[in-house]
Each structure stands twice: as C-alpha cells, then as structure tokens.
TORZAPA-854369 format. One record per residue: residue number from 1; x, y, z of N, C-alpha, C, CB in turn; residue in three letters. Coordinates in pm, 1 decimal. Glycine has a CB too. Example, Ala and Ser with C-alpha at 12.3 -4.5 7.8 and 13.67 -1.06 7.14 Angstrom:
R   torti        n.u        n.v        n.w       ca.u       ca.v       ca.w        c.u        c.v        c.w       cb.u       cb.v       cb.w   kolro
R       1     1319.0     -569.0      780.0     1230.0     -450.0      780.0     1320.0     -330.0      780.0     1130.8     -447.3      904.6     ALA
R       2     1285.0     -225.0      708.0     1367.0     -106.0      714.0     1290.0        3.0      787.0     1408.4      -59.8      572.5     SER
//
This chain:
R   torti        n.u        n.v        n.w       ca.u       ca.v       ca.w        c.u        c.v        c.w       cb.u       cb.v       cb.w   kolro
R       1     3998.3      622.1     5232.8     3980.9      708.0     5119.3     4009.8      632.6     4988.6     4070.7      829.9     5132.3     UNK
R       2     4116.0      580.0     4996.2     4158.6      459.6     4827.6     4036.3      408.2     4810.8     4287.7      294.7     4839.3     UNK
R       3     3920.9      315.3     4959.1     3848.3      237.5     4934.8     3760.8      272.8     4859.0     3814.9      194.0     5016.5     UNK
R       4     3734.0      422.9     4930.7     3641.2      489.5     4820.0     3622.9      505.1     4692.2     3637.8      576.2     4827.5     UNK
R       5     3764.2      564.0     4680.8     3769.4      577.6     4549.3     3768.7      485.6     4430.4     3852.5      630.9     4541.5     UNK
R       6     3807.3      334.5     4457.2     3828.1      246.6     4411.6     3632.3      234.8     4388.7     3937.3      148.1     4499.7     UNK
R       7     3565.7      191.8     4493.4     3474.8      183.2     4453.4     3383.8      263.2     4405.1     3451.4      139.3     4503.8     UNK
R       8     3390.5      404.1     4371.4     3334.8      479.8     4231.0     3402.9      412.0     4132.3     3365.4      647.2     4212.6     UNK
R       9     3540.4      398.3     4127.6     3568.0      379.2     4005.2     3491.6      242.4     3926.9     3713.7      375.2     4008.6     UNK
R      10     3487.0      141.4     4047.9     3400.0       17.7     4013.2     3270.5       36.1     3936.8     3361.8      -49.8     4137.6     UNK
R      11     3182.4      126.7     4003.4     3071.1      170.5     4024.9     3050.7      222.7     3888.2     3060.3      258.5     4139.5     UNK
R      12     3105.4      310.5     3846.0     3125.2      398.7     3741.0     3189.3      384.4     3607.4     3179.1      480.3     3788.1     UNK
R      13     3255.1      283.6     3605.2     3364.8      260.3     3516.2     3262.5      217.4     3365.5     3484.3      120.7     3588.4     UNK
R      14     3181.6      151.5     3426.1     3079.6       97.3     3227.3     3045.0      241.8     3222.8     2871.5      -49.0     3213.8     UNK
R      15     2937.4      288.8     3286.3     2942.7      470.0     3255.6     3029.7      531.1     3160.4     2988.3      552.7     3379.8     UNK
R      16     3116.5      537.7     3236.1     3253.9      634.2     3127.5     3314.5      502.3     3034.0     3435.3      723.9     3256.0     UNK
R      17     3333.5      399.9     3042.0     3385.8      329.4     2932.6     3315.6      337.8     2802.2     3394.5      200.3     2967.3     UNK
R      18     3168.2      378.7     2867.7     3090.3      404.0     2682.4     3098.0      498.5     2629.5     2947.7      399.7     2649.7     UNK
R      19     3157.8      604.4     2704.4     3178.8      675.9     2602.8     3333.6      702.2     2582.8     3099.9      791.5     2617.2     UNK
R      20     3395.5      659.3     2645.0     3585.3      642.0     2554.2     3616.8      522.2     2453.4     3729.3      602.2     2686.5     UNK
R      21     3517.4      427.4     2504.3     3527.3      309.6     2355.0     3383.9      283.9     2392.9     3658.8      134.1     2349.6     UNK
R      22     3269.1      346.2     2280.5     3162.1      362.2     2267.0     3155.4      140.2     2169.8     3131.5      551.3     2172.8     UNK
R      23     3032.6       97.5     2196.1     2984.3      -31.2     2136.4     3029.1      -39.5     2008.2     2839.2      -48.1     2135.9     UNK
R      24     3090.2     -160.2     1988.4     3087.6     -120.1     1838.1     2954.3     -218.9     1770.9     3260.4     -159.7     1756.4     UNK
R      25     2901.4     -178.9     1650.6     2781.0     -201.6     1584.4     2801.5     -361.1     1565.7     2760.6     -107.3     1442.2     UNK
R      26     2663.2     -415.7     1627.8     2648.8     -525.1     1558.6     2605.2     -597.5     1442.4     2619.4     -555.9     1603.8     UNK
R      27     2684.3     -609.1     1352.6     2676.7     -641.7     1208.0     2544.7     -788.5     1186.1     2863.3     -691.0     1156.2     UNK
R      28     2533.1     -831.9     1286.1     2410.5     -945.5     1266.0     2253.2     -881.3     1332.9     2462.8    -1111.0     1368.3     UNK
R      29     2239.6     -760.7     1308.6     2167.4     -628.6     1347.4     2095.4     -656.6     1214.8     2261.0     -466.3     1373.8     UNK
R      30     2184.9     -645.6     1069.0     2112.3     -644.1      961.9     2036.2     -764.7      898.5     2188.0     -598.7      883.5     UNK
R      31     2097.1     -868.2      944.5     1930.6    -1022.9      914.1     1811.8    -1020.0     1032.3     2006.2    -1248.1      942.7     UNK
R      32     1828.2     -880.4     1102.9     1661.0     -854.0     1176.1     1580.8     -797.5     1059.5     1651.4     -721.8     1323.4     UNK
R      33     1448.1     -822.6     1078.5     1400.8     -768.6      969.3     1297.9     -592.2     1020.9     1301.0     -913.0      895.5     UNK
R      34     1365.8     -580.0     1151.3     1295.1     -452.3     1226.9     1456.7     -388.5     1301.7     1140.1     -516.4     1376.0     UNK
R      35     1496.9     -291.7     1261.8     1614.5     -233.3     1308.5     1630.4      -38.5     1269.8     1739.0     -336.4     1227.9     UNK
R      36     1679.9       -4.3     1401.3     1709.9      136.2     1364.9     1878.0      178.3     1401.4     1597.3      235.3     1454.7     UNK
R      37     1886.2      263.3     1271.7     2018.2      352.4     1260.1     2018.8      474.0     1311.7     2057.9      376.9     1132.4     UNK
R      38     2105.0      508.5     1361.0     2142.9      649.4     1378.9     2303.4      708.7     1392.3     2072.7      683.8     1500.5     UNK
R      39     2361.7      712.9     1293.8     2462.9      741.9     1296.4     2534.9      834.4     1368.3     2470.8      749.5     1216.6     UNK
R      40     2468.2      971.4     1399.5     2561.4     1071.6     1535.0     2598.9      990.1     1647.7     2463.9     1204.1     1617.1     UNK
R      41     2513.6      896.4     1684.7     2537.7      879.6     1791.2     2571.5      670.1     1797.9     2403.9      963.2     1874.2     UNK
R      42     2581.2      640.8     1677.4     2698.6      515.3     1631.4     2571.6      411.9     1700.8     2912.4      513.5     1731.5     UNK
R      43     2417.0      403.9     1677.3     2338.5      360.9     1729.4     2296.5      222.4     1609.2     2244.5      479.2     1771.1     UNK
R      44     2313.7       93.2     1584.0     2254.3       34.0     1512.9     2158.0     -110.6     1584.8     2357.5       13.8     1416.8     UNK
R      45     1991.7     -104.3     1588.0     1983.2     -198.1     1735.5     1854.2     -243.0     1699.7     1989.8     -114.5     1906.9     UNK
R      46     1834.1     -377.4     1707.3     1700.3     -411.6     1630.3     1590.3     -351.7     1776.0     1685.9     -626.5     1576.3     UNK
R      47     1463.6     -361.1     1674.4     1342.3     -306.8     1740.0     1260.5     -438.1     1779.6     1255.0     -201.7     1637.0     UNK
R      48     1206.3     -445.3     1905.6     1080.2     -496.3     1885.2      948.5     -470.0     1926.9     1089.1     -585.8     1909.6     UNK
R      49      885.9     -561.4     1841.2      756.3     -470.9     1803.8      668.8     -519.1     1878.0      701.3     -468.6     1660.0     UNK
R      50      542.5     -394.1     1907.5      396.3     -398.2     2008.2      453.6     -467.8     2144.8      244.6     -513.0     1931.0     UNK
R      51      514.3     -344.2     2212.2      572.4     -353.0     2368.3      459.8     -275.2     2465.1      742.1     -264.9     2384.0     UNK
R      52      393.3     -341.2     2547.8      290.0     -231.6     2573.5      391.8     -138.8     2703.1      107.5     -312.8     2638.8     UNK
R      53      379.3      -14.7     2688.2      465.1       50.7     2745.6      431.8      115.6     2895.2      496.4      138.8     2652.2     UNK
R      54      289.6       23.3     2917.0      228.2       50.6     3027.5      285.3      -80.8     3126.2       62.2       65.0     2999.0     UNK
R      55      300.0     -174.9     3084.0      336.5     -308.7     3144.7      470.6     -327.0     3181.3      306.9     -414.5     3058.7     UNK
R      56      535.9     -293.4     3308.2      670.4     -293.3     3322.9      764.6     -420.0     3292.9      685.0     -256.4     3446.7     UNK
R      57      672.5     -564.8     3371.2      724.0     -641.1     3350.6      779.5     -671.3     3163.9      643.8     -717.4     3424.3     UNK
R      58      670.3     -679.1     3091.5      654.0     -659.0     2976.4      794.0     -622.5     2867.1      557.5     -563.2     2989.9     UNK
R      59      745.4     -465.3     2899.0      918.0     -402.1     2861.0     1063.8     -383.6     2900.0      918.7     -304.6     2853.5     UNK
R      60     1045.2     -421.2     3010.7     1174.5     -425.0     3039.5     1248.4     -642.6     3029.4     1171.4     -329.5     3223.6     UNK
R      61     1153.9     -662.2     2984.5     1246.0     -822.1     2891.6     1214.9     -756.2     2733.7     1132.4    -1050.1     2917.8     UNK
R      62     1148.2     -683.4     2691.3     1198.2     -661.4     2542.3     1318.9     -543.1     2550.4     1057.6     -605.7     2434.2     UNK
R      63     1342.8     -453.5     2641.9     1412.9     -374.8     2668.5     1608.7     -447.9     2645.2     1346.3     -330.5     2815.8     UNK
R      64     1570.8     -556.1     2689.3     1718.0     -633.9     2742.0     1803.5     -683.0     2557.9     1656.7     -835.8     2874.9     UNK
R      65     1643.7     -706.5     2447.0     1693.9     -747.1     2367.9     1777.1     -650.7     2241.4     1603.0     -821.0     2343.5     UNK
R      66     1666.2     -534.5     2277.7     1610.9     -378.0     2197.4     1582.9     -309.9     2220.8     1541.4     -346.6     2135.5     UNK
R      67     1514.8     -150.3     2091.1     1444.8      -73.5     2144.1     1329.8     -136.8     2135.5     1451.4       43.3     2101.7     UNK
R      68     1169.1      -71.0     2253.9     1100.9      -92.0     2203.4     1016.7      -50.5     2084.5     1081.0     -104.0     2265.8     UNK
R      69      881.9     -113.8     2071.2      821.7       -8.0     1964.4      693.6      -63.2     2030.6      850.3      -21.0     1769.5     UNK
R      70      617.1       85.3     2080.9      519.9      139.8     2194.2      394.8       65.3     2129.3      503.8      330.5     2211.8     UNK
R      71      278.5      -85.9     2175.9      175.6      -63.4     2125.1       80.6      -52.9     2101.1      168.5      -70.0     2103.0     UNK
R      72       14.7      -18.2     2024.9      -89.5       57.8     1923.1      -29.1      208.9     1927.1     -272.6       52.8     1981.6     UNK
R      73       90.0      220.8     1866.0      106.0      286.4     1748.8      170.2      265.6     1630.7      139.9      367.8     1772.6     UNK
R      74      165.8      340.8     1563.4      194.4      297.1     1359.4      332.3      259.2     1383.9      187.2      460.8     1201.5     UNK
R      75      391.6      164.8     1273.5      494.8      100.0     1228.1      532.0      207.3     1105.3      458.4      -58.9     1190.1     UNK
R      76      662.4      197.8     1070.4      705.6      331.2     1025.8      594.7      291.4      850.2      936.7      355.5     1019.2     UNK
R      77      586.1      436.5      818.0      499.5      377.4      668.5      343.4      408.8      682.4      512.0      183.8      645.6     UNK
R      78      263.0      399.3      774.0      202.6      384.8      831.3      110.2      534.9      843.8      269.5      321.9      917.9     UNK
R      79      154.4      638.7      837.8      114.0      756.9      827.7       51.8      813.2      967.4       25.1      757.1      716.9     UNK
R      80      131.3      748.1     1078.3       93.0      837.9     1187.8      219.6      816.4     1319.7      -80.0      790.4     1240.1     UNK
R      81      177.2      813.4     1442.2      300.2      832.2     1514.7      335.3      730.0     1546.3      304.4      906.1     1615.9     UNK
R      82      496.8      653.9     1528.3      527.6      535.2     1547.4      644.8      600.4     1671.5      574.9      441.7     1398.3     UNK
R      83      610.4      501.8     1790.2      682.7      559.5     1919.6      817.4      469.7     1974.5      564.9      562.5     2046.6     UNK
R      84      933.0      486.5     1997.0     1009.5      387.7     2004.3     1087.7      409.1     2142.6     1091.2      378.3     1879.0     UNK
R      85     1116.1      338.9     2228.8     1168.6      364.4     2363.7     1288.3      222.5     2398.2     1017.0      372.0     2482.7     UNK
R      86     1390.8      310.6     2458.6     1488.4      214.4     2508.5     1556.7      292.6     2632.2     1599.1      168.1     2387.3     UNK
R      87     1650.4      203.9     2695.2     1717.8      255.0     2813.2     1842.5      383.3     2760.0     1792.7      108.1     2895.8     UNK
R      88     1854.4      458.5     2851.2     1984.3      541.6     2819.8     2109.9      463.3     2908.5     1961.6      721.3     2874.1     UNK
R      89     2065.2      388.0     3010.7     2127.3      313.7     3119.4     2102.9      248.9     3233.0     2183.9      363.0     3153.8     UNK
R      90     2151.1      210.4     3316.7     2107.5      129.4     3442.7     2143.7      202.0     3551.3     2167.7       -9.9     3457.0     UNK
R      91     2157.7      142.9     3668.9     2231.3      141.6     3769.3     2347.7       99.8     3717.8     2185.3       73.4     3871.2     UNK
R      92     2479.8      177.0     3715.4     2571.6      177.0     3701.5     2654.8       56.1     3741.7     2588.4      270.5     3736.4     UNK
R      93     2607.0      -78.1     3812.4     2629.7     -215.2     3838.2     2596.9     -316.0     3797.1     2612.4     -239.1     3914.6     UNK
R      94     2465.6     -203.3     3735.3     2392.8     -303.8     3595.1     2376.2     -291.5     3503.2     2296.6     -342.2     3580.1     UNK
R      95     2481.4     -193.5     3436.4     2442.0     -124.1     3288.8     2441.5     -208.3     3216.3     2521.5      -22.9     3224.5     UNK
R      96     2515.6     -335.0     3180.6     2537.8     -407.1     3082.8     2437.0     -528.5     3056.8     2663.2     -443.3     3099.4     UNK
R      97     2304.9     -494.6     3157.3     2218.7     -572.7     3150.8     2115.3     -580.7     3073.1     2190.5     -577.6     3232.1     UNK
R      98     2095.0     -426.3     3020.7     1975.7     -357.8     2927.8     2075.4     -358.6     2784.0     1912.0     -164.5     2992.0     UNK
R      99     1982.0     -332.8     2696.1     2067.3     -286.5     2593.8     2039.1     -133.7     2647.1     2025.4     -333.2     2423.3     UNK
R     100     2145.8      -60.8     2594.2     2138.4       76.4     2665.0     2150.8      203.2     2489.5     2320.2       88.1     2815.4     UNK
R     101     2085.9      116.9     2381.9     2113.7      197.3     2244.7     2101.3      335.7     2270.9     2013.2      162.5     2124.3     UNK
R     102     1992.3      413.3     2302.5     1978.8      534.6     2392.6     2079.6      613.4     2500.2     1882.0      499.6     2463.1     UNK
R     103     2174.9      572.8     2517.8     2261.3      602.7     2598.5     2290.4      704.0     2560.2     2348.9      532.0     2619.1     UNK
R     104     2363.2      791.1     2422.7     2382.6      897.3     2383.3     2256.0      980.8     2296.1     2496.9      873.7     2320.3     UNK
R     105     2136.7      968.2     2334.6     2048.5     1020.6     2274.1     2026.5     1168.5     2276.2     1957.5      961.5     2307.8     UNK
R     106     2068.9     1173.2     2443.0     2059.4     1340.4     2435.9     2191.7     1419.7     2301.9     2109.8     1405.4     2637.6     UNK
R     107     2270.3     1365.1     2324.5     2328.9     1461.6     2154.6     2281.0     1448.6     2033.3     2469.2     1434.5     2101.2     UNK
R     108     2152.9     1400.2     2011.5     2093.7     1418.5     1956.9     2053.8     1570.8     1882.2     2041.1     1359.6     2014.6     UNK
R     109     2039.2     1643.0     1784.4     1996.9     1795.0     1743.8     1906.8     1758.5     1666.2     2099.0     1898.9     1673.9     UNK
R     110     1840.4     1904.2     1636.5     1769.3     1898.6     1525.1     1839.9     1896.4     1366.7     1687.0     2008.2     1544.3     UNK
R     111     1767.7     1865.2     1291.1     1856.8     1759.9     1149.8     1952.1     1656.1     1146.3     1939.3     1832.9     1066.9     UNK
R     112     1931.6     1606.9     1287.3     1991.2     1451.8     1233.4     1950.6     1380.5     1216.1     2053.7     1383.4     1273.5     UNK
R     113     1978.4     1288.8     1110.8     1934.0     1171.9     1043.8     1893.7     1014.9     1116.4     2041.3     1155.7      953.1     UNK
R     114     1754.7     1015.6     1094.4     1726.5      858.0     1156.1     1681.1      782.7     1078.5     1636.7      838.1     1262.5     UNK
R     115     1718.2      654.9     1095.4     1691.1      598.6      918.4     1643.1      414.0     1033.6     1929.7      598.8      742.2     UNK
R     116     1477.3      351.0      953.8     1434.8      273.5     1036.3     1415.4      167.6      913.7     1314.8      326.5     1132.0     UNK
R     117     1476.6       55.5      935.8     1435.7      -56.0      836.5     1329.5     -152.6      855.8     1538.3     -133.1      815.7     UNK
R     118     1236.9     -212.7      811.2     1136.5     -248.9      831.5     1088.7     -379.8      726.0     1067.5     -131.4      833.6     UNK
R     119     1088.8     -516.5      722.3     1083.9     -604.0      577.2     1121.7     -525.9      465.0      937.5     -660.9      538.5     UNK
R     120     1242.7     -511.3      488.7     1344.4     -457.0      392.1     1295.9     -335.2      308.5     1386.4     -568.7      294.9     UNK
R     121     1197.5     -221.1      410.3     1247.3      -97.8      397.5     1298.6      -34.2      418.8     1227.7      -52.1      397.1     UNK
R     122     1319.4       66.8      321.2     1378.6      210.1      468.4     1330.9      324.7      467.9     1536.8      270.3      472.8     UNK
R     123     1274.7      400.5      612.0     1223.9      464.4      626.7     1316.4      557.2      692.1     1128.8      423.2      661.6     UNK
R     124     1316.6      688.3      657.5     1430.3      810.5      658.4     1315.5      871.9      733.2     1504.0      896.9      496.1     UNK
R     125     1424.4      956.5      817.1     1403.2     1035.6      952.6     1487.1     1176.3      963.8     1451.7      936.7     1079.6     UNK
R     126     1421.5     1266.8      947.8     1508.7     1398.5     1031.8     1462.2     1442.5     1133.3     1526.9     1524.0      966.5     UNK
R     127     1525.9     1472.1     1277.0     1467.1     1496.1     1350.0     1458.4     1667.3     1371.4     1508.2     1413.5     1437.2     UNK
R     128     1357.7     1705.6     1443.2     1264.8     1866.3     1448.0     1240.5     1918.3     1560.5     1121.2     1869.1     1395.2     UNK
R     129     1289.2     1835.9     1602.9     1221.8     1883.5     1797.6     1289.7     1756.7     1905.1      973.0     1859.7     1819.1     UNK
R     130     1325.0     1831.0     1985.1     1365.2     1759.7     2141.2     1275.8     1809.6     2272.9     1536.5     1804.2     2184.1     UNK
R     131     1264.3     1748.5     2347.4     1182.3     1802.6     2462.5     1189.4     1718.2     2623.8     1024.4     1797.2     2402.6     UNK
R     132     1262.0     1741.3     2728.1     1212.2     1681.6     2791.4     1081.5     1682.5     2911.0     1296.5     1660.7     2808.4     UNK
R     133     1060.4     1558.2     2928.7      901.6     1554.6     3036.6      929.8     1521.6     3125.7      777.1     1470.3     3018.6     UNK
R     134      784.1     1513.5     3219.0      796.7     1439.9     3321.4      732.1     1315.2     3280.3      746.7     1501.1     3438.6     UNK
R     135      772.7     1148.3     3402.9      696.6     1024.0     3348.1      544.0     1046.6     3366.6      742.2      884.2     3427.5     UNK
R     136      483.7     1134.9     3407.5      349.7     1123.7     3365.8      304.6     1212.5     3249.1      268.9     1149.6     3477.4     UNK
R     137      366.5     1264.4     3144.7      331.9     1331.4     3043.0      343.0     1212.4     2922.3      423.8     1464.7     3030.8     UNK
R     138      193.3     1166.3     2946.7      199.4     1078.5     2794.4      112.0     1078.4     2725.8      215.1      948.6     2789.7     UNK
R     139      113.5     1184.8     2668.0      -25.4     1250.8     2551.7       60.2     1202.3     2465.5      -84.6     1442.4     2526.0     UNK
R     140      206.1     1202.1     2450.4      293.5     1201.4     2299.7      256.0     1032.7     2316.5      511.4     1267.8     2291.1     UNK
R     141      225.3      991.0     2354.3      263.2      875.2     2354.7      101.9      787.4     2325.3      351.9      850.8     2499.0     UNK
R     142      -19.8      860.9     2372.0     -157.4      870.8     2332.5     -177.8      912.7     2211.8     -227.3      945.9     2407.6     UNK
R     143     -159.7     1021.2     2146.5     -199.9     1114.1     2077.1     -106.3     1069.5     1932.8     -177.2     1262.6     2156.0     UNK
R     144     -106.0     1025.5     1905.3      -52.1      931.0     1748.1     -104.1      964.3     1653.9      -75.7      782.2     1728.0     UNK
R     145     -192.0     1083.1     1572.8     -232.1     1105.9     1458.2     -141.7     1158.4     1368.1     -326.9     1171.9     1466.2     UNK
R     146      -40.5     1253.9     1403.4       55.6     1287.1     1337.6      159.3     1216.2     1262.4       95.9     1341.9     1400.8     UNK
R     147      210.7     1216.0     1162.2      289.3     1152.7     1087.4      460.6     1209.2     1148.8      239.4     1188.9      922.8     UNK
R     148      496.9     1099.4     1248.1      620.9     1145.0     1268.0      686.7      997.7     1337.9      620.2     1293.5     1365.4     UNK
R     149      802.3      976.6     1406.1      859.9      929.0     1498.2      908.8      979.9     1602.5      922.6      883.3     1463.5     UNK
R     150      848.8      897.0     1707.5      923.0      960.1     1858.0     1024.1      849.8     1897.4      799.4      984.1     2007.0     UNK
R     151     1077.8      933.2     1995.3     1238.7      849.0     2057.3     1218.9      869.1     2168.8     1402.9      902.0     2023.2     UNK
R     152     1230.2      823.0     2298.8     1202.8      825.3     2417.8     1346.0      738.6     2517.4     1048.3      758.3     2419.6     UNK
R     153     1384.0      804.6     2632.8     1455.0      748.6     2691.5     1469.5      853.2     2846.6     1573.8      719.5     2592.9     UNK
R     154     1534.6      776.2     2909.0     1500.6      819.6     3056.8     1637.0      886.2     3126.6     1447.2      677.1     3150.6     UNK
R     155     1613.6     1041.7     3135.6     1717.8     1115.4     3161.1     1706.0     1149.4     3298.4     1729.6     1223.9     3075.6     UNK
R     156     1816.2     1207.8     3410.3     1975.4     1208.2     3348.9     1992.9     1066.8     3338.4     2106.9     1281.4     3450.9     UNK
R     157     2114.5     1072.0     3291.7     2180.1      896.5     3252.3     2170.2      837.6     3435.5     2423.6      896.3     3163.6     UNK
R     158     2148.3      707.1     3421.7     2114.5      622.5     3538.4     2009.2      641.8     3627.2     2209.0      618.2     3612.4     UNK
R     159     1926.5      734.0     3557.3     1767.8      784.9     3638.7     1661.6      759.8     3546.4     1750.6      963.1     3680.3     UNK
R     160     1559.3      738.1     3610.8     1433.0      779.5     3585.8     1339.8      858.8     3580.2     1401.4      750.7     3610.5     UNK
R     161     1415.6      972.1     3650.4     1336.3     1138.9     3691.6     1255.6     1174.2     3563.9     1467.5     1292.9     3722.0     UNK
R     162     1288.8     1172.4     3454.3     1236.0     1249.0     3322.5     1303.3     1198.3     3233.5     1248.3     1399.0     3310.2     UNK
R     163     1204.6     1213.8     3104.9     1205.7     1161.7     2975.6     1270.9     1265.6     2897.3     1069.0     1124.5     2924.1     UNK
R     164     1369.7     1211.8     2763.5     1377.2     1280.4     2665.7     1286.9     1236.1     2566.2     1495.3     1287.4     2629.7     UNK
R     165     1243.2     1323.6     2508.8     1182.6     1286.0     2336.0     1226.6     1347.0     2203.6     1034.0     1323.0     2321.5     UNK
R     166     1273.4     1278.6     2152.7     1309.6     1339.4     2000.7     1247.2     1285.3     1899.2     1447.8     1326.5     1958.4     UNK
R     167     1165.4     1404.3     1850.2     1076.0     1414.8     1785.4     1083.4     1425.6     1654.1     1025.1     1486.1     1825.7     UNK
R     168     1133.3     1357.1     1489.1     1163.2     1330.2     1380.7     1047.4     1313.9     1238.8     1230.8     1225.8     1416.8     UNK
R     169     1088.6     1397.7     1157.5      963.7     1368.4     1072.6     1012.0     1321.5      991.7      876.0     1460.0     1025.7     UNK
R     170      934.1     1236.5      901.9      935.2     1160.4      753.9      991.7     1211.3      648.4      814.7     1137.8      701.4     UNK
R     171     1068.9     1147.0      573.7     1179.2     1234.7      454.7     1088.5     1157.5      335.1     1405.5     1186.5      455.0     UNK
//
C-alpha cells in the first residue's frame, strides 16, 4: 500500500506542484518578437508561427518551445481569425517536456484580458465565449473570416478526449 501511494505521489506530483508554485514568467519571453500574455492565469510564452495543426510530428516540436499559431490563419492585426494552440499537459511523467502555458486555461471567463505582442505590437484581447469540442470539430479552426482569437487546448488536464476553446475579440 506505501508502494502505491508513493508512486501516485511520483506520478502526480508536477500536476499539483503547478498549481501550489505555479511557473514563474520568463522575463527573456520579452526579446521574442511573437509572445502572448495573460495575466489570470500568470501565462507569459512566446508563439510560434504557421504550425500546421494537421501535422503531428510538426506541432508537437513547436509545441515543446510554445504556443502554436495554427497555419493559414491571420496573425493578430490582420482582421480575421488568428488560432493559437498549446498543451494544458502531458502524461504526468512527462509534463515537463511540453511547454504546458495552457495548463490553467480552463479558468479562463468571459472578460478576461488577452494581450498578444507581435514586432512590437500589441494587440488587446477580451475574451466572449468558451466552449468545449470534440477533436474532430474543426470548422473553428477552418472557418477564419471572423475577426477574433481562438485559444485551444486539450481537456481534462493529461488527456486528449476534448478541446477547450476560448474565444476573444479585438479591443
């Protein structure tokens, strides 16, 4: 029985360590010249850009560095849907392998602030909508005419079953 328990705790321990001493921000975040903020949830994590989000191999080595940013769609500015995806987590043996910026995404609400820098812009975000899918619902992820930002990450924490999306419009 100890053995057991010992090994959840192994198992489990990056899990709950992020959120009793959550990452602290990396301050060399700001000489990227592609990076997103989100303060509820203490998120600061460069982006990189045109990840095709169909190609596993693909994203999951830009995944390790960042979020991605989904492509052929708009870059923030751009006047239509710019899509951004990262891990919420791993296998709990491998969490520390991904960047996991997404990890607290689901506390995410509506009116919180997302703010995306871009060759030294900034592009302000409130978000309007949450929703989750299943992985074959990707019209949001097709369907890009709208002027907004999506957030994407893979719920519950350490699964793949279904997507969150938080859905943010232009300030």
């Amino acid at each position: 029985m100890a053995f057991s328990l010992l090994l959840l705790i192994f198992i489990y321990y990056p899990v709950i360590s992020l959120y009793i001493f959550p990452p602290k921000i990396d301050k060399k975040i700001y000489s990227k010249s592609f990076y997103i903020e989100i303060p509820k949830i203490n998120v600061r994590s460069q982006i990189i850009s045109n990840v095709d989000p169909f190609n596993e191999t693909e994203y999951r080595k830009a995944l390790e560095k960042g979020i991605a940013h989904a492509k052929n769609t708009s870059l923030p500015g751009e006047k239509s849907t710019t899509f951004l995806f990262a891990h919420s987590s791993d296998l709990p043996w491998r969490i520390t392998r991904y960047n996991i910026a997404f990890f607290r995404l689901p506390e995410i609400q509506k009116g919180d602030m997302i703010t995306v820098f871009r060759n030294e812009k900034t592009y302000k975000y409130k978000v309007s909508d949450k929703k989750t899918v299943w992985p074959n619902e990707v019209n949001y992820l097709l369907n890009t005419k709208k002027n907004q930002l999506i957030l994407q990450t893979c719920v519950p924490i350490g699964t793949s079953l279904q997507r969150l999306l938080v859905f943010a419009d232009p300030l």
